[in-house]
C-alpha positions, 0 to 999 in steps of 0.5 A, a space after each residue: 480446481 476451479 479457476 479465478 475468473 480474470 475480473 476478480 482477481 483484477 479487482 483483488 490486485 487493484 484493491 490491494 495495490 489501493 490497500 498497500 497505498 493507504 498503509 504507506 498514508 497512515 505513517 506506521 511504515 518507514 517504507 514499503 518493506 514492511 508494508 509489503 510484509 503486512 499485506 502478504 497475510 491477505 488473501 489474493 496477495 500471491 495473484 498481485 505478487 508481481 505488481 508489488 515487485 515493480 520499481 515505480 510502485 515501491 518507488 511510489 509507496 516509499 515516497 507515501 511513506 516517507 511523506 505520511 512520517 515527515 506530517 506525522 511529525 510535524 503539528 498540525 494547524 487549525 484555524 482559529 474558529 
């Protein structure tokens, strides 16, 4: 069996920690429940399982979500050219 080197799969848990950040931005999740749920499909995701059990990274794409929902709802104001 060959094995990963260290710096890919670093790199694979850090662009999917990025990844699980833009899809809390994007406002099609509630929270990070169903955002986690999406990105177990990706390859690398079983290496970076761990990262998306800590308390202060669920914490934080909660509150992405959340935020991306409340601006979702609300218009959006452009200035008059």
């Amino acid at each position: 069996m060959v094995k990963t080197p260290t710096w890919k799969a670093d790199f694979r848990r850090g662009w999917l920690v990025r990844e699980a950040q833009r899809l809390a931005r994007s406002g099609q999740h509630a929270d990070c429940t169903t955002l986690i749920l999406q990105l177990q499909s990706l390859d690398g995701f079983d290496a970076a399982r761990e990262r998306f059990e800590d308390r202060a990274l669920r914490s934080q794409l909660d509150r992405l979500c959340a935020l991306a929902q409340e601006m979702g709802s609300k218009p959006v104001r452009r200035s008059a050219s």
